[in-house]
C-alpha positions as protocol buffer text, in pm:
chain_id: "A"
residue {
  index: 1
  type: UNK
  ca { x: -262 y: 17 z: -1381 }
}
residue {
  index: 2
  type: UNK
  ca { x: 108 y: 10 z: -1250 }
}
residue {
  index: 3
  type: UNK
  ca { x: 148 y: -173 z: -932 }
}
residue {
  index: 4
  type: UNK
  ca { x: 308 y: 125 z: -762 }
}
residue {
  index: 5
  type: UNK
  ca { x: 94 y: 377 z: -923 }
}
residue {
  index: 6
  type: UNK
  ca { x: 116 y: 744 z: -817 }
}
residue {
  index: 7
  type: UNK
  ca { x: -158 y: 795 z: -553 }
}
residue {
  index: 8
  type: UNK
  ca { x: -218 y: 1127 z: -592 }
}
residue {
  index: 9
  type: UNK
  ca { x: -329 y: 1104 z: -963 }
}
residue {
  index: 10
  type: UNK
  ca { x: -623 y: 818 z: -842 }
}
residue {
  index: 11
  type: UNK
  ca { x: -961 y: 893 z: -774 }
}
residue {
  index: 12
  type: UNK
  ca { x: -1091 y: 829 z: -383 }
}
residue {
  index: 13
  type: UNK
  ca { x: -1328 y: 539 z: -508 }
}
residue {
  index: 14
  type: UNK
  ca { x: -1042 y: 412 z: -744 }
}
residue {
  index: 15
  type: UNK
  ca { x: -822 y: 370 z: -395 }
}
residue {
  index: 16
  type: UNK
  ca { x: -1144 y: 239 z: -237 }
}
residue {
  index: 17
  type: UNK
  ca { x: -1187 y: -51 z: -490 }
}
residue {
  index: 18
  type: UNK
  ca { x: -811 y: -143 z: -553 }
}
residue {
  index: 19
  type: UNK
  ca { x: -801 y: -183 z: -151 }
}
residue {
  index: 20
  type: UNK
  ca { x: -1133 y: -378 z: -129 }
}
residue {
  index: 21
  type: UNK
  ca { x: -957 y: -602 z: -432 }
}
residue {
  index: 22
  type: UNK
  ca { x: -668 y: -678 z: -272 }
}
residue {
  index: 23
  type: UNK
  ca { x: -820 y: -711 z: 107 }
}
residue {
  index: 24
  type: UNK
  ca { x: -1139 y: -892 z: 91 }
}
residue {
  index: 25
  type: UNK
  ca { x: -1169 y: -885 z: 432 }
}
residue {
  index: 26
  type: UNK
  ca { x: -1159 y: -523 z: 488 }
}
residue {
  index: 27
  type: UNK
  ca { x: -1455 y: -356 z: 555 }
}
residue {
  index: 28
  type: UNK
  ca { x: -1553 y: -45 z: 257 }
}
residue {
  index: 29
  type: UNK
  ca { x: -1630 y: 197 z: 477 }
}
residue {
  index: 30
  type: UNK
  ca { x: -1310 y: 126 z: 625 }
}
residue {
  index: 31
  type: UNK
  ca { x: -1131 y: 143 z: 308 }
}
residue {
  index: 32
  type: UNK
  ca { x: -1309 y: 460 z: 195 }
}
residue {
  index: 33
  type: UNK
  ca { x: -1131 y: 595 z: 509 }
}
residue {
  index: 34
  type: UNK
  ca { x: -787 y: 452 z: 450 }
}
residue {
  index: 35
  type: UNK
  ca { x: -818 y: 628 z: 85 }
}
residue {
  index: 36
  type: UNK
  ca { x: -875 y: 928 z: 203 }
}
residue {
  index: 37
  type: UNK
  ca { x: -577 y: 922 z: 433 }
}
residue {
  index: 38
  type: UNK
  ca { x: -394 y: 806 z: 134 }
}
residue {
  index: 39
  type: UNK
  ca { x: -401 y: 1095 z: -92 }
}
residue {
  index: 40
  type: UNK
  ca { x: -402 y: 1326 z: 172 }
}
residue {
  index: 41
  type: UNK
  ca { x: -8 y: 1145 z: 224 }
}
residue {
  index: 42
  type: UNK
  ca { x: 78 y: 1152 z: -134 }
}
residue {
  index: 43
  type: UNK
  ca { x: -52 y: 1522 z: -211 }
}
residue {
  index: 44
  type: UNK
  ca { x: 179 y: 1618 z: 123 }
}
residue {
  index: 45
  type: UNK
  ca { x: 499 y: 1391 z: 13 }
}
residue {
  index: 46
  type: UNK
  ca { x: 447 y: 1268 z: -317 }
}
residue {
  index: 47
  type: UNK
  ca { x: 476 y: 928 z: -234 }
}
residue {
  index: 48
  type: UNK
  ca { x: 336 y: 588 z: -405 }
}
residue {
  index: 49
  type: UNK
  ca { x: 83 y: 331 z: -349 }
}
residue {
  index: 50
  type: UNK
  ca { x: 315 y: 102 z: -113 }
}
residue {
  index: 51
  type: UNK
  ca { x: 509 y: 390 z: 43 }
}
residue {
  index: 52
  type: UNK
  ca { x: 163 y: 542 z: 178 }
}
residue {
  index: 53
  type: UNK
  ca { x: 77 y: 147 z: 267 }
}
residue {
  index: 54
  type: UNK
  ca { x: 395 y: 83 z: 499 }
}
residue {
  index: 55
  type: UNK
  ca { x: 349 y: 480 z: 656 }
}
residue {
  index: 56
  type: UNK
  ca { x: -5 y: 368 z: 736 }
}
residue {
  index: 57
  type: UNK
  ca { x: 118 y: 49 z: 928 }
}
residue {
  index: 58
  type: UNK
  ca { x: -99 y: -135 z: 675 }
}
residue {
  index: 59
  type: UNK
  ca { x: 181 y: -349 z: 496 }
}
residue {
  index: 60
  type: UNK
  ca { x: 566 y: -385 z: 632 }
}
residue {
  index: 61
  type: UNK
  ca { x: 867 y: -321 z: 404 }
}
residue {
  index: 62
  type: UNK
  ca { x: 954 y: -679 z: 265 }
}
residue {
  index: 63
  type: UNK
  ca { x: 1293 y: -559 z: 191 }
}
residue {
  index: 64
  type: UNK
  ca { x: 1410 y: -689 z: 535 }
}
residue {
  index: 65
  type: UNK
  ca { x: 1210 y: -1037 z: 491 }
}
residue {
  index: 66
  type: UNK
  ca { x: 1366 y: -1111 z: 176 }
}
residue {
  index: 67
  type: UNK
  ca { x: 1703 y: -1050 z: 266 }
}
residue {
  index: 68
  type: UNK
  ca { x: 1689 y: -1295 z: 536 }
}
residue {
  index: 69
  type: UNK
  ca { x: 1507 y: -1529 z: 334 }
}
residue {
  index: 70
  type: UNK
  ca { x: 1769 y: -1494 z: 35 }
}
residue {
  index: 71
  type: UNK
  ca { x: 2043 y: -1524 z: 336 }
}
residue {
  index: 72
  type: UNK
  ca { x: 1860 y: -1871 z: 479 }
}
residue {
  index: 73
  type: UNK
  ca { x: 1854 y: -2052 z: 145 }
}
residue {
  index: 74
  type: UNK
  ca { x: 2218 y: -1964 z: 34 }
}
residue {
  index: 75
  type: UNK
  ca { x: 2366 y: -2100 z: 396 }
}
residue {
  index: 76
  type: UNK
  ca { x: 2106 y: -2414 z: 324 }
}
């Protein structure tokens, strides 16, 4: 499966499981929850697996990290 996969074409438990994968820690009742919200997001505004992530507040946009970081190792 892609990376950034389009949410709206996965399955709820398919969501459920990829989260659970990549979050041990997160609870699957929890996750089932957070799925949900996902597709609802991606039927509304077609978006993908890490644009739903960062509107959810569950992962930043690293765009802004790694343009500092790039900027800190070409000064050092």
């Amino acid at each position: 499966m892609p990376e950034n996969s389009a949410v709206r074409d996965m399955k709820r438990h398919e969501i459920t499981a990829r989260l659970v994968e990549n979050d041990p820690s997160m609870l699957p009742s929890y996750a089932h929850y957070v799925a949900g919200k996902m597709q609802r997001l991606s039927q509304r505004r077609e978006l993908e697996w890490f644009e739903c992530l960062r509107v959810l507040g569950i992962t930043s946009d690293p765009t802004a990290r790694d343009a500092i970081r790039n900027l800190e190792d070409a000064a050092a």
